[in-house]
C-alpha positions in Angstrom: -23.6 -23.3 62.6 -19.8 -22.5 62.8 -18.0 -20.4 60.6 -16.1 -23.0 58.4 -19.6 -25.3 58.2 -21.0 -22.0 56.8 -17.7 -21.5 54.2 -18.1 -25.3 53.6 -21.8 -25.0 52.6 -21.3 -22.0 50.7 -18.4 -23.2 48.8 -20.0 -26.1 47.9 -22.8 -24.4 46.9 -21.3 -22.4 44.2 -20.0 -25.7 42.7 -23.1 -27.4 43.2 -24.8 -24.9 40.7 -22.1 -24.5 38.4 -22.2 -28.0 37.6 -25.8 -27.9 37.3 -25.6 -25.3 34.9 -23.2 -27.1 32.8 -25.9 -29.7 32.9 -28.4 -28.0 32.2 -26.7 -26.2 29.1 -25.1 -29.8 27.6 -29.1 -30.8 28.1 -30.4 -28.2 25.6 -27.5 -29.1 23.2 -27.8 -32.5 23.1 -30.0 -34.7 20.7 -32.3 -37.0 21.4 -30.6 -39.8 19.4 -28.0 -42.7 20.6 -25.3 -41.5 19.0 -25.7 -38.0 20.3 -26.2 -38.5 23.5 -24.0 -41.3 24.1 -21.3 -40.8 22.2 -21.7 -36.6 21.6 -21.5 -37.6 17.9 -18.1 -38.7 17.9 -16.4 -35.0 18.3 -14.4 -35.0 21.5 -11.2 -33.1 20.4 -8.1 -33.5 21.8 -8.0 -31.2 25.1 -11.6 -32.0 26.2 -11.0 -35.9 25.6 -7.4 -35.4 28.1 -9.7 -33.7 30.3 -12.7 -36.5 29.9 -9.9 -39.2 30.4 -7.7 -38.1 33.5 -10.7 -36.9 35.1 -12.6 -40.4 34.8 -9.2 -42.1 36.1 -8.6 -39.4 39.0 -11.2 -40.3 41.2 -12.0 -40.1 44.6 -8.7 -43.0 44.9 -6.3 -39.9 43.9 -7.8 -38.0 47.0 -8.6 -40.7 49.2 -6.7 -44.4 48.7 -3.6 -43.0 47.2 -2.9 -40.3 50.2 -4.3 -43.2 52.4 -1.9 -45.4 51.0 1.6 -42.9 51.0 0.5 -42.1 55.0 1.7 -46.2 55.7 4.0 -46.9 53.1 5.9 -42.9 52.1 6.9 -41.6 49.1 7.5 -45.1 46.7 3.6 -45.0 46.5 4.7 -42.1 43.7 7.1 -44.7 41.9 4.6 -48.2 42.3 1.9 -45.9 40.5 3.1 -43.0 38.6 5.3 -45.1 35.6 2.5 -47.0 34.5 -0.7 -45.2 36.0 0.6 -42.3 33.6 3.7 -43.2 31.2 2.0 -46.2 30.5 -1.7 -45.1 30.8 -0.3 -42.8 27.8 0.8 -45.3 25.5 -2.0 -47.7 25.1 -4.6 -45.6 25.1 -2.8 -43.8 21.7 -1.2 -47.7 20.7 -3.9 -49.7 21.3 -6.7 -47.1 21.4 -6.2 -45.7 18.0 -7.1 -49.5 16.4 -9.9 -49.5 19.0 -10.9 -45.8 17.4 -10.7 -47.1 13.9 -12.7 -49.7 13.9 -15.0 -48.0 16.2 -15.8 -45.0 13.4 -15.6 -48.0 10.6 -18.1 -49.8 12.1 -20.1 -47.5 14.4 -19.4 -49.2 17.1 -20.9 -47.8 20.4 -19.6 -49.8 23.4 -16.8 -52.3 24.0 -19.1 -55.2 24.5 -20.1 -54.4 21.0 -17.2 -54.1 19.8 -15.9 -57.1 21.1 -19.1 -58.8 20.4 -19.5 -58.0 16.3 -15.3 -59.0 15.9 -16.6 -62.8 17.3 -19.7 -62.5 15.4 -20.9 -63.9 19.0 -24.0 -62.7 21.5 -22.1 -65.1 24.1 -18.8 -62.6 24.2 -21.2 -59.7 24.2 -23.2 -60.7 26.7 -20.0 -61.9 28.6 -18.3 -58.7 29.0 -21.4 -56.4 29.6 -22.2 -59.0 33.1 -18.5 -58.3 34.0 -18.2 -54.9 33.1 -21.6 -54.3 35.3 -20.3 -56.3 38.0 -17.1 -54.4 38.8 -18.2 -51.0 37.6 -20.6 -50.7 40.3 -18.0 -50.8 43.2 -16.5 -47.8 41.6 -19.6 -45.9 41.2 -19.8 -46.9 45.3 -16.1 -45.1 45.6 -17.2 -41.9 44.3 -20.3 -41.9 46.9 -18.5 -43.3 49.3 -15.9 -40.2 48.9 -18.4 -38.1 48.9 -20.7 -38.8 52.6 -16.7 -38.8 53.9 -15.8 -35.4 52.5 -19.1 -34.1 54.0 -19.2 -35.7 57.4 -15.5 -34.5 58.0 -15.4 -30.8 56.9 -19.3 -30.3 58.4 -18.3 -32.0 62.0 -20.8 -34.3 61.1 -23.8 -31.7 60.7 -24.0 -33.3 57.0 -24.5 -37.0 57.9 -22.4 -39.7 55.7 -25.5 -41.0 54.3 -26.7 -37.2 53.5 -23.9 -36.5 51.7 -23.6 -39.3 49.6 -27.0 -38.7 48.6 -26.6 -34.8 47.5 -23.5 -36.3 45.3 -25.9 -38.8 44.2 -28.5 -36.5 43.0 -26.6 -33.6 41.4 -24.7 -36.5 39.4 -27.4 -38.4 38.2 -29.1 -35.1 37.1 -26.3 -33.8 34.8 -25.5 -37.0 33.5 -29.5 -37.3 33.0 -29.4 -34.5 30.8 -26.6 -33.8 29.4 -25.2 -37.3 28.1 -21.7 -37.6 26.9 -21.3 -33.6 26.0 -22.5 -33.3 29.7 -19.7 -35.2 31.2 -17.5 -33.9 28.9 -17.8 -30.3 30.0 -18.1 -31.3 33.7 -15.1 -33.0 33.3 -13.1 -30.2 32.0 -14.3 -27.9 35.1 -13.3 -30.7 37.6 -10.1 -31.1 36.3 -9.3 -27.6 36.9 -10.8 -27.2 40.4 -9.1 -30.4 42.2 -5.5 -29.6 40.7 -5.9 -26.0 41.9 -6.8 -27.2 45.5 -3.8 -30.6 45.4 -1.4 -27.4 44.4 -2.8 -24.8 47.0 -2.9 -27.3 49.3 0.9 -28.7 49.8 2.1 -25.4 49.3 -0.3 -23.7 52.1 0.8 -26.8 54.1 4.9 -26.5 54.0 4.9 -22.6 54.3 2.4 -23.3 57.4 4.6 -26.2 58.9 8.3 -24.6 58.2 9.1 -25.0 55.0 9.2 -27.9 52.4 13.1 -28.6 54.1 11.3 -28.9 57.3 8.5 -31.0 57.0 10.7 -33.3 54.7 13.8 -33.7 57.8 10.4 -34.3 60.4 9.8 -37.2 58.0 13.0 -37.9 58.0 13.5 -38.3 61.5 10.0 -39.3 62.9 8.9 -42.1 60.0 12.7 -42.4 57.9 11.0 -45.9 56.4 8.3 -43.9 54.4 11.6 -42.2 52.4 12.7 -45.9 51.5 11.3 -48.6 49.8 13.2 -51.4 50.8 12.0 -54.2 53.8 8.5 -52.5 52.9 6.1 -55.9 52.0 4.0 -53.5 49.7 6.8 -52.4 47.4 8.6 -56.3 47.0 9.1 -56.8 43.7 6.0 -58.8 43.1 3.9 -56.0 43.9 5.6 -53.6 42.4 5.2 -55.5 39.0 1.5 -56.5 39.7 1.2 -52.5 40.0 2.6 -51.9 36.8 1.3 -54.7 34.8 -2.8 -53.5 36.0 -2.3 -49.6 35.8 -0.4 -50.3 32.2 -4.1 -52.4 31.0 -6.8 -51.4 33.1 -7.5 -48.1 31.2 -8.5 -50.2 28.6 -10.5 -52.8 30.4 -12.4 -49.6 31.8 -15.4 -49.5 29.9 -16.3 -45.4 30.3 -12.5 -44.7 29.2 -12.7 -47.2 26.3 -16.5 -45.0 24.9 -14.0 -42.0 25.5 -12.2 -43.9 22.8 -14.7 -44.5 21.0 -15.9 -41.0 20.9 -12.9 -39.2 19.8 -13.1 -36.8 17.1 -9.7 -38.0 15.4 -6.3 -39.7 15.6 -5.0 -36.2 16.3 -6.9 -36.0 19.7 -5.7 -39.0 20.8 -2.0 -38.5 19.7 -2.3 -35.0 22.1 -4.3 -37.5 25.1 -0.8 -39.4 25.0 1.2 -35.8 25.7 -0.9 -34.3 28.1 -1.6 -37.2 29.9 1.6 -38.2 31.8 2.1 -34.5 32.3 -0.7 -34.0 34.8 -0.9 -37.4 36.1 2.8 -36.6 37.2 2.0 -33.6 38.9 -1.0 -34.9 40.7 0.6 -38.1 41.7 3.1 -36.3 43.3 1.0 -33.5 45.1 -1.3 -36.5 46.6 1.3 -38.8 47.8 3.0 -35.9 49.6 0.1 -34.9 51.6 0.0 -38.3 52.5 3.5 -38.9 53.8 3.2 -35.3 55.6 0.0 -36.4 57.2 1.8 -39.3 59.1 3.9 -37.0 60.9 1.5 -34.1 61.2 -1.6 -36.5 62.4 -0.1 -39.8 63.4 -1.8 -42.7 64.7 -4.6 -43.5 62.5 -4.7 -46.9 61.2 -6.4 -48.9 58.5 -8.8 -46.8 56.3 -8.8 -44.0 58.5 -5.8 -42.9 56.9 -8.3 -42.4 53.5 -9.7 -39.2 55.1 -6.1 -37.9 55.9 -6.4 -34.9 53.2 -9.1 -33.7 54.7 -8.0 -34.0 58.7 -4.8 -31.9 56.9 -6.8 -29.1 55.4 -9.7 -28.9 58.7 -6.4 -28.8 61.0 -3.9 -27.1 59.3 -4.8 -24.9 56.4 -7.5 -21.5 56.4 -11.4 -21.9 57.0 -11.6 -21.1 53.1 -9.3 -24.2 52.0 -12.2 -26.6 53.7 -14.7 -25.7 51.1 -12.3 -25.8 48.2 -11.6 -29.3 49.2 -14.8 -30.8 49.4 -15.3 -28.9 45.8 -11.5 -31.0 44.9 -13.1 -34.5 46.2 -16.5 -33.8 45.0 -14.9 -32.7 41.2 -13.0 -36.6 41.6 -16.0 -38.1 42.4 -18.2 -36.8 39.9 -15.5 -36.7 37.0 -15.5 -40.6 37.6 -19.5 -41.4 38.4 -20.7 -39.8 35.9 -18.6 -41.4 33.4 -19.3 -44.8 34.3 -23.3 -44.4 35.0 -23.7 -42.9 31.7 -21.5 -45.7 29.8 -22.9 -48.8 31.8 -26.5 -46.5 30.2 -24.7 -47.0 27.1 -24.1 -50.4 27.4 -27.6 -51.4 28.8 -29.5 -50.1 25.9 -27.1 -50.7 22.8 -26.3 -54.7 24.1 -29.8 -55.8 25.6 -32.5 -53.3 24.9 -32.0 -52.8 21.5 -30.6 -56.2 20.8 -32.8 -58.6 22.8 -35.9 -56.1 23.2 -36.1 -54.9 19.5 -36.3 -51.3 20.7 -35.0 -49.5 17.4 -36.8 -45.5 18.3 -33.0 -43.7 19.2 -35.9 -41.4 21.2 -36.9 -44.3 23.1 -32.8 -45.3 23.2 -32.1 -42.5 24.6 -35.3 -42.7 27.8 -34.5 -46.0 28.7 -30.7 -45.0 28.8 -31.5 -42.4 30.9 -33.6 -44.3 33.6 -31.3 -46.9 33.7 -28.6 -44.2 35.4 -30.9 -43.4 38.0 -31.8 -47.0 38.8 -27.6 -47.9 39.3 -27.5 -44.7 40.6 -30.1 -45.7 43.5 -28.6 -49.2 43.6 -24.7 -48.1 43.9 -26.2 -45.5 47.0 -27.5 -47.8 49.2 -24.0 -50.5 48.9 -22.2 -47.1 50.2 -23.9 -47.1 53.0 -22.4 -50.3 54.0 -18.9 -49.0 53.6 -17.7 -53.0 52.8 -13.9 -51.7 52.6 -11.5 -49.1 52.5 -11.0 -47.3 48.9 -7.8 -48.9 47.9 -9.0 -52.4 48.5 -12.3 -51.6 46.6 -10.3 -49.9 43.9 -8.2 -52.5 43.7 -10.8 -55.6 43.0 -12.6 -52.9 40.6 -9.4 -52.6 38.8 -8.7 -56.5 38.5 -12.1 -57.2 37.6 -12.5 -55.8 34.1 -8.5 -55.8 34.0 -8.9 -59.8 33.4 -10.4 -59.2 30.2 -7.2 -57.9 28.7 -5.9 -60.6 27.0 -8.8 -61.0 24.4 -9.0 -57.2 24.4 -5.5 -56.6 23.2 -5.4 -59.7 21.3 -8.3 -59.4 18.9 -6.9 -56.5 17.6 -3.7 -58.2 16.5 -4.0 -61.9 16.6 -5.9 -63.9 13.5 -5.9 -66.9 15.1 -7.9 -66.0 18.2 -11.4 -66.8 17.8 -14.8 -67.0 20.1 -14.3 -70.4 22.0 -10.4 -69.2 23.2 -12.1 -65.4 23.9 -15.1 -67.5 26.0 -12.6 -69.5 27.5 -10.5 -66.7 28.5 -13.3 -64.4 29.7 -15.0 -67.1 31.8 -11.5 -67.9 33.6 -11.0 -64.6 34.0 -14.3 -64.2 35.9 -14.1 -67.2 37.8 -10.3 -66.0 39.4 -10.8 -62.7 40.3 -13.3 -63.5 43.0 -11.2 -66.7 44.0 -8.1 -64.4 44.5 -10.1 -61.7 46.5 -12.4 -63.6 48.5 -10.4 -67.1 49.5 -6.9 -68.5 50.0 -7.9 -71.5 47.7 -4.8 -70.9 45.0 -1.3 -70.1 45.6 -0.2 -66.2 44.0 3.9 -66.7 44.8 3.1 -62.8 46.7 2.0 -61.3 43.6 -0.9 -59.4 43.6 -4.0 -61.1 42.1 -4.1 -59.0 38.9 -1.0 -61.0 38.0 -2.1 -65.3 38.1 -5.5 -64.4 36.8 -4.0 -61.9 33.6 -1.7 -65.4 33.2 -4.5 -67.5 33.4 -6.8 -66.1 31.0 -3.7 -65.8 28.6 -2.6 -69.1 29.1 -6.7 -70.4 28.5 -7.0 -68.1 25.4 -4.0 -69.7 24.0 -4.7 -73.1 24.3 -8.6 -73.6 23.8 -7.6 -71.1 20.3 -5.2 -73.5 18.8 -7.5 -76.8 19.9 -10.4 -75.4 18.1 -11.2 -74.4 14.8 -9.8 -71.1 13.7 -12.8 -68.3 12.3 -10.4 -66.3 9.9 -13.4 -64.2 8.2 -14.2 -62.7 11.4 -10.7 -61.7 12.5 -10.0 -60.4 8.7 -13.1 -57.9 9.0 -11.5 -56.0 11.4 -7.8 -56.9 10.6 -8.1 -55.7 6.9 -9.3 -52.3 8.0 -6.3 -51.7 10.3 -3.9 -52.6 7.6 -5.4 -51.0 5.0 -5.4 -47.7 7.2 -1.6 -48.2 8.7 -0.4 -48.7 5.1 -2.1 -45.9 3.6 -0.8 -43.5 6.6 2.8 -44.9 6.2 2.4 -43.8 2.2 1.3 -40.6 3.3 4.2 -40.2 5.9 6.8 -41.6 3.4 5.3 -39.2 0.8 5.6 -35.6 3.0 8.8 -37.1 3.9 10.3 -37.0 0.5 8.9 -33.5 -0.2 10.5 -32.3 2.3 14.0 -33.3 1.5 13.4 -32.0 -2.2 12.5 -28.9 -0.9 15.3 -29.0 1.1 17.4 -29.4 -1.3 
């Protein structure tokens, strides 16, 4: 065994069993109810739940597809993703999350199909959402695994097979999610935050004052691949694109189902007003750090083609940067990976036990809740394992139909918490369309998409179907009013309260 296997393994190490620890600790805190250990009793507080969020969104398609992606297409990568995978990103989940996060504490609400579910007064809706958000979660579970046999196989020279790799990941995940619930991904989260923007940062400045300079690598790019400073004549970055890119990474936080518990699980409108600051701050910085390793990459290892180009970060650091820097980036991609699985494995727990067990099943114990939750991550997590062994496509394109997937579910998400007239059969209608498009976009060449991407004719779609089958069939005002009436009786009453400080002030003023 070489020297940088041996800093690789001991590196790795030392995260392994800090993670573990952290898991171990958020085990003996947490409760054995639902609420507890689902939901960490509704007291995430504003840092930890910027942390819990960014580091669920920043997975292993931050280090992997989005360098991937800037080594073919250059720096507009930053511009197609950054304004609404953070600006964006920012706004809705304070706009549209703080109604979610109201009615979520008014009626204990635990998981979007739930949610969804109670506002239709319909099982079909619940039942609905939780197929489609099991469907399309799984391929991002697969990401995170799949990051993770990569990371290993490249910085170990393939001592640590693929399949090895992505089994260790496996394991250590499933153990502190296991354990430690919602309070245990919470805390991991936080920790993985920190170590994979310490190693983006280290990294691109290790890289330019090891290759000349930031002016010099930036006039090699300049001279060697000028199109990937330019945006124009590039088919990824047409217009169409470029607004189907904005229009998903505006929507698809909310369509996520582990970001949406997050939601849920807030301790207050306070911690999601500071979420909306914090968030485009770091999204910004990391954005920006991960596309530039990717442009520099196809100047400072050119050739590679298709998803090859995914591994690029790590061919950078093995080639280019100190023995040390290998194990702090497999620590960085492992820290993406997990901040992402284990959010998703424990809320697809989440949504197995609170929208069949205890619904169809009758199973009322929370301690019982809380075991079946709990086995239920290590069967997906053994089921998600052995798809990444089949590698099916590289990380953008699986990203990508992940995204679109759940993202087609917008329209009745949004809508229900603003339109009365919306009511199961256009929410059925919508859902259903949505589900039956997103795998005729990805997987045939049946309907026309005018070179938009596929997020865009299926979110139109499943508008346009909501719409029309709403207005054609009877309306169900008492079920929109339940949840309606508690959002305007809370805006009112906080727009009294505003008003109120307001006019003290000027009087003191005065």
């Amino acid at each position: 065994m070489n020297s940088s296997v041996m800093v690789v393994f001991i590196v790795s190490l030392i995260y392994m069993l800090f993670i573990i620890a952290i898991g171990y600790v958020s085990q003996k805190r947490t409760q054995n109810t639902g609420e507890d250990y689902f939901l960490a009793s509704r007291s995430i507080s504003g840092f930890y739940l910027f942390c819990a969020i960014i580091g669920t969104n920043l997975s292993a398609f931050v280090m992997l597809g989005m360098p991937g992606a800037a080594y073919h297409n250059g720096f507009g990568m930053y511009g197609l993703i950054m304004g609404a995978g953070a600006f964006l990103i920012a706004f809705t989940t304070y706009y549209f999350g703080l109604r979610i996060w109201i009615l979520g504490k008014k009626f204990n609400y635990g998981t979007p199909s739930e949610f969804y579910g109670d506002r239709f007064k319909s099982n079909a809706i619940s039942n609905i959402m939780f197929l489609i958000f099991a469907v399309y979660t799984l391929p991002y579970v697969v990401l995170g695994q799949i990051g993770a046999g990569a990371g290993f196989e490249t910085f170990t020279n393939g001592l640590v097979p693929y399949w090895l790799g992505s089994l260790i990941i496996t394991f250590v995940v499933g153990y502190y999610v296991w354990g430690g619930g919602m309070r245990g991904t919470v805390l991991t989260n936080t920790l993985q935050v920190f170590i994979f923007t310490i190693f983006l940062v280290l990294a691109v400045f290790m890289l330019a004052n090891n290759s000349g300079g930031f002016s010099a690598l930036t006039e090699r790019v300049l001279q060697e691949k000028p199109h990937l400073m330019q945006r124009e004549g590039i088919p990824a970055f047409s217009w169409q694109i470029w607004f189907s890119q904005w229009l998903l990474f505006a929507f698809v936080v909310l369509s996520f189902p582990h970001v949406f518990v997050r939601l849920l699980a807030a301790k207050g409108s306070n911690a999601l007003r500071q979420n909306s600051v914090y968030y485009p701050l770091g999204m910004a910085v990391i954005y920006l750090l991960a596309v530039t390793l990717g442009v520099w990459g196809a100047v400072l290892i050119p050739g590679l083609e298709g998803s090859a180009s995914d591994n690029i970060v790590f061919m950078l650091t093995f080639e280019y940067l100190p023995i040390w820097m290998s194990g702090i980036a497999l620590a960085g991609l492992f820290a993406m990976v997990m901040s992402t699985m284990d959010a998703q494995l424990l809320t697809m727990s989440n949504l197995f036990t609170n929208d069949i067990l205890k619904k169809y099943f009758k199973v009322e114990s929370e301690a019982k809740m809380v075991f079946y939750g709990r086995l239920f991550v290590v069967v997906l997590l053994a089921i998600s394992y052995f798809v990444s062994l089949i590698r099916p496509a590289s990380v953008f394109q699986i990203a990508e139909l992940s995204f679109t997937g759940t993202s087609a579910m917008i329209p009745v998400i949004v809508a229900a918490l603003y339109w009365r007239r919306l009511n199961s059969y256009g929410a059925i209608a919508s859902l259903l369309t949505g589900a039956v498009l997103v795998p005729v976009y990805f997987f045939t060449n049946w309907l026309p998409s005018f070179g938009f991407l596929p997020i865009v004719p299926v979110f139109v779609g499943s508008f346009i179907v909501m719409v029309v089958v709403s207005y054609l069939t009877k309306p169900q005002y008492e079920n929109a009013d339940r949840h309606l009436n508690v959002l305007n009786i809370y805006f009112k009453k906080r727009n009294k309260t505003v008003v109120h400080e307001h006019s003290e002030s000027i009087k003191e003023a005065k």
